[in-house]
C-alpha positions in Angstrom: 23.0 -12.7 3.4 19.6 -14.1 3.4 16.5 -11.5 1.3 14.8 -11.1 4.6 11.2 -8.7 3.3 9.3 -10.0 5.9 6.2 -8.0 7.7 8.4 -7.8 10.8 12.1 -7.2 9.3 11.3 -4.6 6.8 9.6 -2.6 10.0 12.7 -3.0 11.9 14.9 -1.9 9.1 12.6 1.3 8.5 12.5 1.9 12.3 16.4 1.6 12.4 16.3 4.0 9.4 14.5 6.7 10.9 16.4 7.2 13.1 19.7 8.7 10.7 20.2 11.3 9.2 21.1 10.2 6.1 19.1 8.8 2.8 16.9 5.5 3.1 19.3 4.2 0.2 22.8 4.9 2.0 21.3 3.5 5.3 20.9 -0.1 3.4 24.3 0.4 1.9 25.7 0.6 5.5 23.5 -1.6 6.9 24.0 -4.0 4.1 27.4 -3.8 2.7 27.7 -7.4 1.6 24.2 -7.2 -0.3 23.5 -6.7 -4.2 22.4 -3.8 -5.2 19.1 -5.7 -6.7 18.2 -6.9 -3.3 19.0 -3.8 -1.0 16.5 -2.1 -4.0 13.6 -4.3 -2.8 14.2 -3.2 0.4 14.1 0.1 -0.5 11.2 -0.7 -2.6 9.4 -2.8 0.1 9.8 0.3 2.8 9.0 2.8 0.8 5.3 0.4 -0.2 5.0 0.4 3.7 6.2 3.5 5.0 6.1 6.1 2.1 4.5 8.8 4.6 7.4 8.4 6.9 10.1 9.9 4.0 10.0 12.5 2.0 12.2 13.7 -1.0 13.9 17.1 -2.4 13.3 16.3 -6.2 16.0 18.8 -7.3 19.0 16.8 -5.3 21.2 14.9 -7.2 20.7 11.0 -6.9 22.6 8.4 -6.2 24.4 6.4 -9.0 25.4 2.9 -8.2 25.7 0.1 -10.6 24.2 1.9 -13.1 21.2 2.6 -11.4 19.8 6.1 -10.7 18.5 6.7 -6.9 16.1 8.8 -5.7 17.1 9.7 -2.4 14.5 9.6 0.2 15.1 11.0 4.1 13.4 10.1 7.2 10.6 12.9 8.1 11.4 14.5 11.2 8.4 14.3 13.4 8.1 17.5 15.7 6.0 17.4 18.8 4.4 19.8 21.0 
């Protein structure tokens, strides 16, 4: 699979994302099962640079290990509207 972090792609992915229940980093897992973890980090990385006021974390939850790596987990915000 092609790195795809273009304007467009990366707002698809995020728009995708929000709407789970689960963490930003085990959406791209899912989403991108066949990926490295390297790449589906900049994706992370890249979403998070756009769209950082759209997730929010719980710095006392455990974080994901994979590969090594330590992961924050960050969840979509659940807008409410009147």
């Amino acid at each position: 699979m092609k790195l795809d972090l273009s304007e467009e792609n990366i707002k698809r992915v995020h728009e995708k994302c929000k709407n789970q229940d689960e963490d930003l980093y085990m959406f791209l897992k899912k989403e991108f099962p066949d990926m490295d973890i390297e790449e589906r980090l900049k994706y992370l990385a890249t979403i998070l640079n756009d769209y950082l006021e759209d997730y929010e974390f719980d710095e006392k939850a455990p974080r994901h290990k994979d590969e090594g790596y330590s992961i924050v987990k960050f969840y979509p915000k659940r807008h409410i509207t009147k």
